[in-house]
The first five atom37 places (N, CA, C, CB, O) and aatype in JSON, in Angstrom:
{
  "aatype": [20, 20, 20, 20, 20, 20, 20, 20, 20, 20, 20, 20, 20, 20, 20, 20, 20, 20, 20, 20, 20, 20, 20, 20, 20, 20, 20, 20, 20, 20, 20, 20, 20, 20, 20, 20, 20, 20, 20, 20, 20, 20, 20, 20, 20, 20, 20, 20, 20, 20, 20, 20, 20, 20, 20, 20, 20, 20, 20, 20, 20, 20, 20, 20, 20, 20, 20, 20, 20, 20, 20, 20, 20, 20, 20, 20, 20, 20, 20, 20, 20, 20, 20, 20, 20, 20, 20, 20, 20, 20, 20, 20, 20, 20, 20, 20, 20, 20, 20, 20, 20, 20, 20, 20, 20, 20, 20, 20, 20, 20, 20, 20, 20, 20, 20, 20, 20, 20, 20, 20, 20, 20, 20, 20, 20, 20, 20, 20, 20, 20, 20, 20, 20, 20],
  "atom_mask": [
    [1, 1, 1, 1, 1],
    [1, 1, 1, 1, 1],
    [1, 1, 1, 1, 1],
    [1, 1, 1, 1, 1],
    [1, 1, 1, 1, 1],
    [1, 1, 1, 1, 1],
    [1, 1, 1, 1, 1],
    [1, 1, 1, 1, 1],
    [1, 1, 1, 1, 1],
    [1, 1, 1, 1, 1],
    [1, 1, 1, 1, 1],
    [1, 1, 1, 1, 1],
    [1, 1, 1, 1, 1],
    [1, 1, 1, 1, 1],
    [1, 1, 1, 1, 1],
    [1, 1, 1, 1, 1],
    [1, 1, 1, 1, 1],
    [1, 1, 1, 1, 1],
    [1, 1, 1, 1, 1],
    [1, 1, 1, 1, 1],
    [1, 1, 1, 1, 1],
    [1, 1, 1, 1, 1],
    [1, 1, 1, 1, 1],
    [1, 1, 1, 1, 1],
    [1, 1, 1, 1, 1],
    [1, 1, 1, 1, 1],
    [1, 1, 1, 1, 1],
    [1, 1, 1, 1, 1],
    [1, 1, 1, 1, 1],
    [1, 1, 1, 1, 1],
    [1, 1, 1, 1, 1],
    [1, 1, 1, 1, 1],
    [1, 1, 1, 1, 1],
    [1, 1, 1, 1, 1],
    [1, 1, 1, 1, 1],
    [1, 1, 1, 1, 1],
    [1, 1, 1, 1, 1],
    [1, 1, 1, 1, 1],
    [1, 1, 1, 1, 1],
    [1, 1, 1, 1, 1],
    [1, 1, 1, 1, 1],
    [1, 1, 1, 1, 1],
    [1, 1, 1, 1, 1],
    [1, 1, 1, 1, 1],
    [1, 1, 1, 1, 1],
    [1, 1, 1, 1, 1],
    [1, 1, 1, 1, 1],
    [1, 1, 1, 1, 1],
    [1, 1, 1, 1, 1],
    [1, 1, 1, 1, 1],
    [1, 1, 1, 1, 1],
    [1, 1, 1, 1, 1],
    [1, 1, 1, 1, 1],
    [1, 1, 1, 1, 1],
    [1, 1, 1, 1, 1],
    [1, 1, 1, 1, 1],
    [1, 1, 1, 1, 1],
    [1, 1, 1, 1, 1],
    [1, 1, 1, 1, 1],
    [1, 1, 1, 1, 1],
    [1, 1, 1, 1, 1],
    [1, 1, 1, 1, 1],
    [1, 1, 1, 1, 1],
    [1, 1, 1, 1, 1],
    [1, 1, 1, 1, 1],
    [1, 1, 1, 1, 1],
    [1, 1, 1, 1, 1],
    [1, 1, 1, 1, 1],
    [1, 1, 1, 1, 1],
    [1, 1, 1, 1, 1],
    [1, 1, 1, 1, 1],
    [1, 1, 1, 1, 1],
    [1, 1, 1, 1, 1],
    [1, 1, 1, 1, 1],
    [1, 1, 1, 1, 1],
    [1, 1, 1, 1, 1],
    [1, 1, 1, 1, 1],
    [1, 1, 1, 1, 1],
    [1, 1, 1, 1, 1],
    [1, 1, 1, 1, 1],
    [1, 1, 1, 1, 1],
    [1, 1, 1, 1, 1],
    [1, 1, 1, 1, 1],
    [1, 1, 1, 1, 1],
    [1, 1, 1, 1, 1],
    [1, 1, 1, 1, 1],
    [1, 1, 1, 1, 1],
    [1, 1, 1, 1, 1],
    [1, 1, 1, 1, 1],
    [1, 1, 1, 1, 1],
    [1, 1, 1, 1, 1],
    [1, 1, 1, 1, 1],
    [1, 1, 1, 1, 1],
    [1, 1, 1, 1, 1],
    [1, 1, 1, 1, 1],
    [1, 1, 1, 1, 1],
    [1, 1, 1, 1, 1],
    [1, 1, 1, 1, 1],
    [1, 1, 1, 1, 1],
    [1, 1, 1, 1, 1],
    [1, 1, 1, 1, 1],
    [1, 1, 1, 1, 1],
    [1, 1, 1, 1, 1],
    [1, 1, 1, 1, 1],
    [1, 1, 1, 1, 1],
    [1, 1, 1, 1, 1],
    [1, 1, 1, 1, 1],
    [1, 1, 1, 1, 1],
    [1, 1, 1, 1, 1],
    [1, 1, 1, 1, 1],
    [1, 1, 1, 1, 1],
    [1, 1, 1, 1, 1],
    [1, 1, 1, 1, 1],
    [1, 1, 1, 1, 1],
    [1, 1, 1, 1, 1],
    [1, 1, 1, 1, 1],
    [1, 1, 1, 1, 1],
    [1, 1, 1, 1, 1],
    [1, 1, 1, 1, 1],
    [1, 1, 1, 1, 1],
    [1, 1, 1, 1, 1],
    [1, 1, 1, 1, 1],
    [1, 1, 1, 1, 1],
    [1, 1, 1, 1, 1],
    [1, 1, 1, 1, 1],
    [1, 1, 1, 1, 1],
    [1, 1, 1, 1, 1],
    [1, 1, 1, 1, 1],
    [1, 1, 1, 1, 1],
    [1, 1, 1, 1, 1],
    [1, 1, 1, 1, 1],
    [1, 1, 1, 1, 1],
    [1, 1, 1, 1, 1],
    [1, 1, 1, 1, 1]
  ],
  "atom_positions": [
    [[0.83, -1.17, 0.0], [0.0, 0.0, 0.0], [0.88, 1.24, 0.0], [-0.95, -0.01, 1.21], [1.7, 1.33, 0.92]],
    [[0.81, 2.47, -1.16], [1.64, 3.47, -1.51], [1.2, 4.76, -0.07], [1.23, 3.94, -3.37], [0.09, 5.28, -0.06]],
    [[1.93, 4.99, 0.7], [1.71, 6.33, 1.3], [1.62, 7.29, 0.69], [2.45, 6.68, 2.02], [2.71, 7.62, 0.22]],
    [[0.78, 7.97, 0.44], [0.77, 9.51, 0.15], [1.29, 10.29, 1.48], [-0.83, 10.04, -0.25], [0.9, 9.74, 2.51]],
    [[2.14, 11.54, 1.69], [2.54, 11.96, 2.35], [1.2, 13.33, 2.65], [3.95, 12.05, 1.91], [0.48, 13.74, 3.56]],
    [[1.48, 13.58, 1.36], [-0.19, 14.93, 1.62], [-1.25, 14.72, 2.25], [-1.09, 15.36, 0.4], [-1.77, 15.65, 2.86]],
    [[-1.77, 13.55, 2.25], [-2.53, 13.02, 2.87], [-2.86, 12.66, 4.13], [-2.52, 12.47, 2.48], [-3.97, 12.92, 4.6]],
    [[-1.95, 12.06, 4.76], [-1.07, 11.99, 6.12], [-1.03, 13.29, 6.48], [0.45, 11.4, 6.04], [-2.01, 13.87, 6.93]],
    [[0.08, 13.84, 6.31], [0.04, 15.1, 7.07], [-1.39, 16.11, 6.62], [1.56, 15.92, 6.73], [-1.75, 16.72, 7.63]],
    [[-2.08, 16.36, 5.67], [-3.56, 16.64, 6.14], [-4.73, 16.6, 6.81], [-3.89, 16.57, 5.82], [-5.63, 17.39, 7.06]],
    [[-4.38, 15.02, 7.13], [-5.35, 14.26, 7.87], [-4.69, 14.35, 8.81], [-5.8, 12.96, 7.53], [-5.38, 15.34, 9.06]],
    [[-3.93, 14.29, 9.73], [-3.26, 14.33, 10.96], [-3.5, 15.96, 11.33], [-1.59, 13.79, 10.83], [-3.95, 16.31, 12.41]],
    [[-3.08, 17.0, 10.12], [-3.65, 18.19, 11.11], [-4.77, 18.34, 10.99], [-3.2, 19.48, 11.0], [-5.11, 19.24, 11.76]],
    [[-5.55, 17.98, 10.49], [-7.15, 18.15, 10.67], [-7.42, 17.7, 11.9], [-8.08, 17.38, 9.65], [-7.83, 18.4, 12.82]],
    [[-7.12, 16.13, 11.94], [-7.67, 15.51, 13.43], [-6.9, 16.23, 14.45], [-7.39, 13.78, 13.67], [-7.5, 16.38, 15.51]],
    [[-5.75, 16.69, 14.37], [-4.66, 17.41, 15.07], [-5.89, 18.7, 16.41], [-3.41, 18.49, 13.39], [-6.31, 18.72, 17.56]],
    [[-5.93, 19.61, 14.94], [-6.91, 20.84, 15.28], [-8.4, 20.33, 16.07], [-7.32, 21.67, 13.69], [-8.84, 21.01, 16.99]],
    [[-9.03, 19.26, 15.68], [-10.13, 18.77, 15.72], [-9.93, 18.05, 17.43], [-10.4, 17.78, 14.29], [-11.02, 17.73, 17.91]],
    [[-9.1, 17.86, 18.07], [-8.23, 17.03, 19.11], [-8.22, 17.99, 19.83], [-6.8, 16.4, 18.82], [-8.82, 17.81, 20.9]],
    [[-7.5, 19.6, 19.6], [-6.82, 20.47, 20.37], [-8.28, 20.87, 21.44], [-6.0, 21.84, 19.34], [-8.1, 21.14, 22.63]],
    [[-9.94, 20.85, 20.72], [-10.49, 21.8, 20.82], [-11.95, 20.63, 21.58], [-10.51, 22.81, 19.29], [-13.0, 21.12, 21.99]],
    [[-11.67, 19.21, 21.6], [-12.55, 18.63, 22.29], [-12.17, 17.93, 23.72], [-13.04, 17.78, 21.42], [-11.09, 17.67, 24.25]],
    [[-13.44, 17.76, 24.09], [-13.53, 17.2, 25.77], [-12.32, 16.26, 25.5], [-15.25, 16.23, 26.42], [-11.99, 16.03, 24.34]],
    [[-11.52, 15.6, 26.8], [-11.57, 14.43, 27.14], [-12.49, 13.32, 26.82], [-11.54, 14.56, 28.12], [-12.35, 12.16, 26.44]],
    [[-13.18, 13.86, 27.02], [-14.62, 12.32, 27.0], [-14.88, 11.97, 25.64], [-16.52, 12.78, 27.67], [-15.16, 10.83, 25.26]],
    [[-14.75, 13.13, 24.82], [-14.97, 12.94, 23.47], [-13.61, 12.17, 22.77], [-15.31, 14.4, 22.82], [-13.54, 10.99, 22.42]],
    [[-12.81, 12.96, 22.71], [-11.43, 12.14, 22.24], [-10.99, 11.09, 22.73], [-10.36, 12.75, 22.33], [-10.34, 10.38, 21.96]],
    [[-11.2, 10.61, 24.25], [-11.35, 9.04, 24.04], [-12.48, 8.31, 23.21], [-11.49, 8.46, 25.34], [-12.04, 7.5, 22.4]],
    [[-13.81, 8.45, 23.26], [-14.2, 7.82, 22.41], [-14.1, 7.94, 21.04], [-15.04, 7.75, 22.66], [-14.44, 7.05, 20.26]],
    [[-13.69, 8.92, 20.76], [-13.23, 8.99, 19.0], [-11.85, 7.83, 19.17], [-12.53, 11.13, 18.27], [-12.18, 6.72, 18.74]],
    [[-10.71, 7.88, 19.6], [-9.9, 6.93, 19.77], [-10.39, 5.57, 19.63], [-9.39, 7.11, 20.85], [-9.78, 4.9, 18.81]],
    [[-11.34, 5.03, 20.22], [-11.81, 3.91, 20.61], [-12.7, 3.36, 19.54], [-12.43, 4.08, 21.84], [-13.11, 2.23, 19.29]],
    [[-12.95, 5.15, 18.67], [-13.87, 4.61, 17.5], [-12.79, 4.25, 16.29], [-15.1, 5.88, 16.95], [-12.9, 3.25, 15.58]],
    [[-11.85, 5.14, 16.19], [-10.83, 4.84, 15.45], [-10.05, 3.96, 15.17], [-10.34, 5.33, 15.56], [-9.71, 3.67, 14.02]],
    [[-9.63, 3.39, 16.24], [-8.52, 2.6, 16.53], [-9.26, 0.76, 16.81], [-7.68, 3.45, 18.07], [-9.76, 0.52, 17.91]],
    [[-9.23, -0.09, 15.99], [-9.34, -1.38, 16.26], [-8.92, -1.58, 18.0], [-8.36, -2.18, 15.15], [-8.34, -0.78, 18.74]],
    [[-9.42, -2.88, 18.28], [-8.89, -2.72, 19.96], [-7.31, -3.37, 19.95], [-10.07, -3.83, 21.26], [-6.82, -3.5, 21.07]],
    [[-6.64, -3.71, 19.0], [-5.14, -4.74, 18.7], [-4.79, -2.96, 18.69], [-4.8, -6.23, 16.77], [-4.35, -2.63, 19.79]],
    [[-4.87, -1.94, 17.84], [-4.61, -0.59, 17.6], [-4.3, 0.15, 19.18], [-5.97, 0.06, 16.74], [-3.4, 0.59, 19.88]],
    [[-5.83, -0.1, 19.13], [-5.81, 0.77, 20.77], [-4.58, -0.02, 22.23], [-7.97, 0.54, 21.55], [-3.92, 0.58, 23.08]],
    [[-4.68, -1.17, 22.02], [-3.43, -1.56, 23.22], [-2.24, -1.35, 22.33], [-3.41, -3.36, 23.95], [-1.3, -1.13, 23.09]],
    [[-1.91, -1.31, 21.33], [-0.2, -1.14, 20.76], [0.07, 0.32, 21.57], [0.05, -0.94, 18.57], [0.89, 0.57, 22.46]],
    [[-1.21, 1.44, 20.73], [-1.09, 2.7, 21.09], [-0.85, 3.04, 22.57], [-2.16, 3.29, 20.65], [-0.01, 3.79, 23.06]],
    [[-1.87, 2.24, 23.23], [-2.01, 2.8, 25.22], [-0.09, 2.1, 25.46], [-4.02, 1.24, 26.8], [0.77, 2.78, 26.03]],
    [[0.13, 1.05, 25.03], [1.47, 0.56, 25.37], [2.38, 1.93, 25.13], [1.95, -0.83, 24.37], [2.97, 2.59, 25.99]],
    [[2.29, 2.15, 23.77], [3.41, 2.58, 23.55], [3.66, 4.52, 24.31], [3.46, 2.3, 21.81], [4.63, 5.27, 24.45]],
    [[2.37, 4.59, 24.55], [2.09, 6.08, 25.81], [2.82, 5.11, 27.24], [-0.41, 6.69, 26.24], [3.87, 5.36, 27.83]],
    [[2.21, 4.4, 27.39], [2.87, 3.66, 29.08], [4.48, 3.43, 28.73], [1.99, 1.65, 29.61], [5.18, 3.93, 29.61]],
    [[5.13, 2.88, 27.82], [6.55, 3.0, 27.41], [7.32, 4.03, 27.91], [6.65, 3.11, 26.11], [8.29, 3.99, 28.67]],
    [[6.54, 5.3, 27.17], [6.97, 6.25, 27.66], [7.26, 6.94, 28.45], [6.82, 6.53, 27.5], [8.3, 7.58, 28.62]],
    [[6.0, 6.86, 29.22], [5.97, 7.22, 30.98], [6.89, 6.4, 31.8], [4.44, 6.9, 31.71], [7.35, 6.81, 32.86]],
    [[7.26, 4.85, 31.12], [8.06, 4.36, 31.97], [9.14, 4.86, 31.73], [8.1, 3.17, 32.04], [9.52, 5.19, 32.86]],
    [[10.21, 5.27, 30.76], [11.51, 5.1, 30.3], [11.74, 6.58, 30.79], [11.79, 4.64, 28.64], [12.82, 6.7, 31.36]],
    [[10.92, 7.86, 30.71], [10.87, 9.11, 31.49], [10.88, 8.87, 32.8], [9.77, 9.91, 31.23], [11.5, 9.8, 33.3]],
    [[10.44, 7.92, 33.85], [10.45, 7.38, 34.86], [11.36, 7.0, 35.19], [9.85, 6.74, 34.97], [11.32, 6.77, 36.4]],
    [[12.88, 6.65, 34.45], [13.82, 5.81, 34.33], [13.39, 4.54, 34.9], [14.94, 6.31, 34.86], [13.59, 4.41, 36.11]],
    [[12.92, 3.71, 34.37], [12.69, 2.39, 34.64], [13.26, 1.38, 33.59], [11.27, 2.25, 34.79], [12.83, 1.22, 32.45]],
    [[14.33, 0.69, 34.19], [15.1, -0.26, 33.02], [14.7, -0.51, 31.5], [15.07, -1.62, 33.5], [14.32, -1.68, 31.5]],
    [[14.59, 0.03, 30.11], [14.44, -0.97, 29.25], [13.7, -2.63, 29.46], [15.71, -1.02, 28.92], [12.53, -2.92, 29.22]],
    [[14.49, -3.32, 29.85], [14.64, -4.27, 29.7], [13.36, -4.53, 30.58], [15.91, -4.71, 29.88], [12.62, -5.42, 30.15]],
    [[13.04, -3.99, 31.56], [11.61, -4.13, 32.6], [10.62, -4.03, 31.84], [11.34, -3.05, 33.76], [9.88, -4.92, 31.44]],
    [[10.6, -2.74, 31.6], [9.42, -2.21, 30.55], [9.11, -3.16, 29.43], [9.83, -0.82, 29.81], [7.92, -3.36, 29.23]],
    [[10.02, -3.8, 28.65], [10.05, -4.52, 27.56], [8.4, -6.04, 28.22], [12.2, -5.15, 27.29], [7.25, -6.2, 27.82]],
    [[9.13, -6.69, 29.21], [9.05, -7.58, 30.24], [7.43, -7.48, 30.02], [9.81, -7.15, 31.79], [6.54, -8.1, 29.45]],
    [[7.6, -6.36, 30.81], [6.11, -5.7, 32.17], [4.8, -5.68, 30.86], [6.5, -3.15, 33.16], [3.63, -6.02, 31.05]],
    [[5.43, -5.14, 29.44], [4.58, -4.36, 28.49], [4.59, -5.51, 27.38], [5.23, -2.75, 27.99], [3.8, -5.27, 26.47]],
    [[5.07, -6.31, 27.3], [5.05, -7.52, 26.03], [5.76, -6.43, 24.67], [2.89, -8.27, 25.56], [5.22, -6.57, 23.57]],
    [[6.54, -5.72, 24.73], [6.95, -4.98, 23.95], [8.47, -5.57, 23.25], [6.94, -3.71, 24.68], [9.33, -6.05, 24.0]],
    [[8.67, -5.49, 21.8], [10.24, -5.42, 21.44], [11.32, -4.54, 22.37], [10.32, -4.79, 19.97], [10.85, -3.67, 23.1]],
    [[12.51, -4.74, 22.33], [13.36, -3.96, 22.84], [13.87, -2.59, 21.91], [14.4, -4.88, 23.2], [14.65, -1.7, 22.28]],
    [[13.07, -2.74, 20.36], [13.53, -1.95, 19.42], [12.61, -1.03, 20.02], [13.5, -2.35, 17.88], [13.02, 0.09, 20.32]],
    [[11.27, -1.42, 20.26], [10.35, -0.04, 20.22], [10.65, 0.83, 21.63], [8.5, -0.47, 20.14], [10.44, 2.04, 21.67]],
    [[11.09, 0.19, 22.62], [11.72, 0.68, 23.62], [12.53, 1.81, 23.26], [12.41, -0.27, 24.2], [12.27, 3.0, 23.41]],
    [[13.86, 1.09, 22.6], [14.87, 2.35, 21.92], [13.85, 3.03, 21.5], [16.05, 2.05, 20.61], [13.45, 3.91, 22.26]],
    [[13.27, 2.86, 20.42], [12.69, 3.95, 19.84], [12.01, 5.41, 20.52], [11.81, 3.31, 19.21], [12.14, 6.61, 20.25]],
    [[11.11, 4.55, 21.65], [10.67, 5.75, 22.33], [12.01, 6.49, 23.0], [9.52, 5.32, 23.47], [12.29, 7.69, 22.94]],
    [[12.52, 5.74, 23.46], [13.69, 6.0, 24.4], [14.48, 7.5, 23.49], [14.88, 4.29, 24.52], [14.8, 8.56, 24.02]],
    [[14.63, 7.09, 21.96], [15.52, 8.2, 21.01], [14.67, 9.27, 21.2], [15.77, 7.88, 19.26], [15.21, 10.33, 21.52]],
    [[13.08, 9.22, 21.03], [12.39, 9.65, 20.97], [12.34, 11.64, 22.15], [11.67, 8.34, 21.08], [12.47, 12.86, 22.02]],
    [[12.0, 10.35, 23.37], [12.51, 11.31, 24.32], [13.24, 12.0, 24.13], [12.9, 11.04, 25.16], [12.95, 13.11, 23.69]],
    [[15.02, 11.44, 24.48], [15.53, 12.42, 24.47], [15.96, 13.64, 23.63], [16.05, 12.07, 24.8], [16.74, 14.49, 24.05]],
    [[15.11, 13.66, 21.83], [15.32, 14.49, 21.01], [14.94, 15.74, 21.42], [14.85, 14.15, 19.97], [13.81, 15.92, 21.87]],
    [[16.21, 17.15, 21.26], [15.53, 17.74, 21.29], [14.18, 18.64, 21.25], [15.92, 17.64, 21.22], [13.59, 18.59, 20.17]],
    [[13.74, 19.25, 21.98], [11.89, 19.92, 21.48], [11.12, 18.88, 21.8], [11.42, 20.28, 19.6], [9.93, 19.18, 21.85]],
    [[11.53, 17.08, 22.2], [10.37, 16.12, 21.94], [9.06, 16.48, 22.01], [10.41, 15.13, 22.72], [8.74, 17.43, 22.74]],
    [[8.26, 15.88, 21.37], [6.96, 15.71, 21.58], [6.7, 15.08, 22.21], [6.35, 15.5, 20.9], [5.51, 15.04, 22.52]],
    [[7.48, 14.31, 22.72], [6.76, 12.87, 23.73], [6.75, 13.67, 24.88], [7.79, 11.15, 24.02], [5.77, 13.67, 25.62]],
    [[7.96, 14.49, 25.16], [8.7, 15.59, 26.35], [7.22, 16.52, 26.85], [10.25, 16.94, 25.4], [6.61, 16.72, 27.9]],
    [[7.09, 16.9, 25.5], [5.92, 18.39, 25.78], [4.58, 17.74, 25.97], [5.71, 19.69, 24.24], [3.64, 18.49, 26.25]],
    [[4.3, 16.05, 25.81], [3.31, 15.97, 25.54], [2.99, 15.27, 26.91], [3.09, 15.47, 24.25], [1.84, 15.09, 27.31]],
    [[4.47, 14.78, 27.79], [4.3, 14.27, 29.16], [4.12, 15.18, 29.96], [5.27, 13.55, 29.64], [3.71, 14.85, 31.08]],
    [[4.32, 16.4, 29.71], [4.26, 17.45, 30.49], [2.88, 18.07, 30.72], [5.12, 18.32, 29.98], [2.62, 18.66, 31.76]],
    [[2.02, 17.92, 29.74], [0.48, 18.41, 29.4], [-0.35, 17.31, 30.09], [0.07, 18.5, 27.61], [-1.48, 17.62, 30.47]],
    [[0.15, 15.97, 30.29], [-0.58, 15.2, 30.98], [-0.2, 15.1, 32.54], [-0.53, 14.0, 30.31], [-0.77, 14.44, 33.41]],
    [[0.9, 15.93, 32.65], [1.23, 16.2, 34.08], [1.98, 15.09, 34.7], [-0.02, 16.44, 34.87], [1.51, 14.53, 35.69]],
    [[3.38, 14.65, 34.07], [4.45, 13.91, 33.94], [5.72, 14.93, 34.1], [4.36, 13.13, 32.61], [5.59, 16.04, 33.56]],
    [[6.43, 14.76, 34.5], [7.75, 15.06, 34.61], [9.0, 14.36, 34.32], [7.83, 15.31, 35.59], [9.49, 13.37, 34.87]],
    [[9.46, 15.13, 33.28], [10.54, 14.05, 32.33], [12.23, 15.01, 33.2], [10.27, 14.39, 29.65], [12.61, 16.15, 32.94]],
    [[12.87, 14.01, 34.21], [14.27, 14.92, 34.57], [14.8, 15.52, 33.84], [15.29, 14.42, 34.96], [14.77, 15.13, 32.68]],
    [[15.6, 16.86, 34.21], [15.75, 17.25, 33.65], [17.82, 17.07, 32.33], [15.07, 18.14, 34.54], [18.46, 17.69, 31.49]],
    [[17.84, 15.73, 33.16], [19.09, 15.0, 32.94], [19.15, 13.93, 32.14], [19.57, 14.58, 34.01], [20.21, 13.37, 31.86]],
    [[17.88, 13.54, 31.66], [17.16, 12.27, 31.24], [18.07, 12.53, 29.8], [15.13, 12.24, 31.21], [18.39, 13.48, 29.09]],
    [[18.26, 11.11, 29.84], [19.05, 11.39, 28.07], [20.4, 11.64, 28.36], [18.47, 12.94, 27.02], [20.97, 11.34, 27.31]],
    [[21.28, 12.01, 29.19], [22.4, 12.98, 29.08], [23.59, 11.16, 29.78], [22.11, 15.06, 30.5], [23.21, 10.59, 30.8]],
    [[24.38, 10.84, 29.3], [24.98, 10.07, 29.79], [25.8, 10.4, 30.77], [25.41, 9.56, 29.05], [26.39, 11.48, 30.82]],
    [[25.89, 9.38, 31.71], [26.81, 9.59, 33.02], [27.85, 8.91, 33.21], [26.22, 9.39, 34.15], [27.69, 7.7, 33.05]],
    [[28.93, 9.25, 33.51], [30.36, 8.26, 32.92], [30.01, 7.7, 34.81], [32.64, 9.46, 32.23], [29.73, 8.24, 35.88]],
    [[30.24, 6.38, 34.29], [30.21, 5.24, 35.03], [31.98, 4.72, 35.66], [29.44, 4.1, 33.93], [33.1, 4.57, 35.18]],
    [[31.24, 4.58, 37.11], [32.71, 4.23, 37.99], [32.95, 2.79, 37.89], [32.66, 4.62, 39.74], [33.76, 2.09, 38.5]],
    [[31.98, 2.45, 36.93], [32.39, 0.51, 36.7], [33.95, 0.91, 36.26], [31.24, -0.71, 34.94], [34.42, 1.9, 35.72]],
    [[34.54, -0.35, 36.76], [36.38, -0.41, 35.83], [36.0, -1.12, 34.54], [37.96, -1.64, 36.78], [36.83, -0.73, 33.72]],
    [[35.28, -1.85, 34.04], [35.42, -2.32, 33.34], [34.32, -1.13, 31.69], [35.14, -3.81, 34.04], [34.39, -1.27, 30.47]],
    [[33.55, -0.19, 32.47], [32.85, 0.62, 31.75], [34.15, 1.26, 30.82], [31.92, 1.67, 32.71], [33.96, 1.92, 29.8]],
    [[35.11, 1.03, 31.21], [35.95, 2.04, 30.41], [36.62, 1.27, 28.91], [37.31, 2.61, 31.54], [37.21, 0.21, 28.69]],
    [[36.22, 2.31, 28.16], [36.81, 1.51, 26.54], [38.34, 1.56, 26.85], [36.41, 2.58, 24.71], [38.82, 2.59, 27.33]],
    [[39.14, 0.42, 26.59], [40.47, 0.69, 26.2], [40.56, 0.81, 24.89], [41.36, -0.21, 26.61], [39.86, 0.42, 23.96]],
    [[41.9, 1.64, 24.99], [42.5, 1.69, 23.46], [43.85, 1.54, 23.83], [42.24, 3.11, 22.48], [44.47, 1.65, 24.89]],
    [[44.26, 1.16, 22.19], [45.44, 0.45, 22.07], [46.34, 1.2, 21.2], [45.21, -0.9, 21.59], [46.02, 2.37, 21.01]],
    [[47.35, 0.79, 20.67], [48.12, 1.32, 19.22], [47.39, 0.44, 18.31], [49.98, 1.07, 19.06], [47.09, -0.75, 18.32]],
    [[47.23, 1.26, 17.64], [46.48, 0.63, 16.24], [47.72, -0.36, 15.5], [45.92, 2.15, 14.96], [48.95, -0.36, 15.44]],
    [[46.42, -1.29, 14.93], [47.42, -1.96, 14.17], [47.58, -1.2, 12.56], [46.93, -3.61, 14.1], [46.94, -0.35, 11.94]],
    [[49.13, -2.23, 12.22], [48.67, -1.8, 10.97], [48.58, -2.71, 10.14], [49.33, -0.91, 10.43], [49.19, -3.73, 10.46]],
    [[47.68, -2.74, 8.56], [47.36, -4.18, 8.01], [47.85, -5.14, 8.33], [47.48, -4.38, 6.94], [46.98, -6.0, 8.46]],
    [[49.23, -5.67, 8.64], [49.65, -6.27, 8.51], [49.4, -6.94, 9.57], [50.44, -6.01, 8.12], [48.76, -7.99, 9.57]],
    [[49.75, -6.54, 10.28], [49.24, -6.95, 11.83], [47.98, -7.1, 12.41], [49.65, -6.14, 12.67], [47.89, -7.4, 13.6]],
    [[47.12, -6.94, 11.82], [45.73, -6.75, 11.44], [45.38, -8.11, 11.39], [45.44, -5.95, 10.11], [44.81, -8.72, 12.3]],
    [[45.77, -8.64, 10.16], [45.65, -9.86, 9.67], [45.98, -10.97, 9.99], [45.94, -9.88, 8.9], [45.35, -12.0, 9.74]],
    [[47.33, -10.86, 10.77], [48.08, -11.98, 11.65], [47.66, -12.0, 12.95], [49.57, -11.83, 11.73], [47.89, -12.96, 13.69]],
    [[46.88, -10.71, 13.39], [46.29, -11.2, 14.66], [44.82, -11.81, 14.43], [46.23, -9.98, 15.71], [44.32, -12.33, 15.42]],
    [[44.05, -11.8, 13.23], [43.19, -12.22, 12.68], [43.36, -13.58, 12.92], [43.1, -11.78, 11.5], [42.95, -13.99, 14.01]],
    [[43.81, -14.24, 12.28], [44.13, -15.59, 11.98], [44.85, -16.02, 13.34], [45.07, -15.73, 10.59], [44.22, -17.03, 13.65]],
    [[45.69, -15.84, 14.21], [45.35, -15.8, 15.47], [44.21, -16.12, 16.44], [45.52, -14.97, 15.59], [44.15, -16.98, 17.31]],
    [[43.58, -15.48, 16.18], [42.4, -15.29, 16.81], [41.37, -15.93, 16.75], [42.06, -14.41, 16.65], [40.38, -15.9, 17.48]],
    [[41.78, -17.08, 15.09], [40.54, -17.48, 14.74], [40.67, -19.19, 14.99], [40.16, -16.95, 13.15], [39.7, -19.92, 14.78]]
  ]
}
């Protein structure tokens, strides 16, 4: 099935605008009218994902807890921390709090967290430690 892109983004700001300006009560049941119920739990998952991984709650839990891939995890996870997110502004409107550190890596006092480096080889040595190795 060919995406039209015009289409999509027309229809998304229509319902967009159409979203901004109704009840609660209404936009869940438009959801509920919209969305098959296989639709509607991917969707509620992938909002609870979010709240968890803003929560800092392991990946790997969430994955567990939610019957979810570990890809869609990352995904939300990239998601978040992109600048401007939408997921960011949109946890915030539901009255979530995303730290304000979330995303930012923390160098770790594991000994073993630390990459070594070496002298590079050169081809040659490359290859003979290859075959070595193998």
């Amino acid at each position: 099935m060919e995406q039209s892109t015009d289409l999509v983004s027309a229809n998304l700001a229509e319902m967009s605008h159409a979203l901004s300006v109704a009840s609660p009560e209404l936009i869940e049941e438009f959801l509920y009218s919209l969305f098959t119920a296989s639709e509607a739990d991917e969707i509620a998952k992938r909002w609870a994902l979010v709240k968890e991984i803003a929560g800092g709650k392991p990946q790997r839990e969430i994955a567990k807890a939610l019957g979810l891939s570990l890809c869609k995890i990352t995904r939300g996870s990239r998601e978040l921390k992109k600048e401007g997110s939408s997921f960011r502004r949109m946890l915030a409107l539901a009255g979530f709090t995303v730290p304000e550190n979330f995303g930012r890596r923390i160098p770790s006092a594991h000994p073993h967290s630390v990459r070594r480096t070496g002298p590079k080889l050169r081809p040659a040595e490359e290859s003979r430690t290859a075959v070595l190795q193998a």
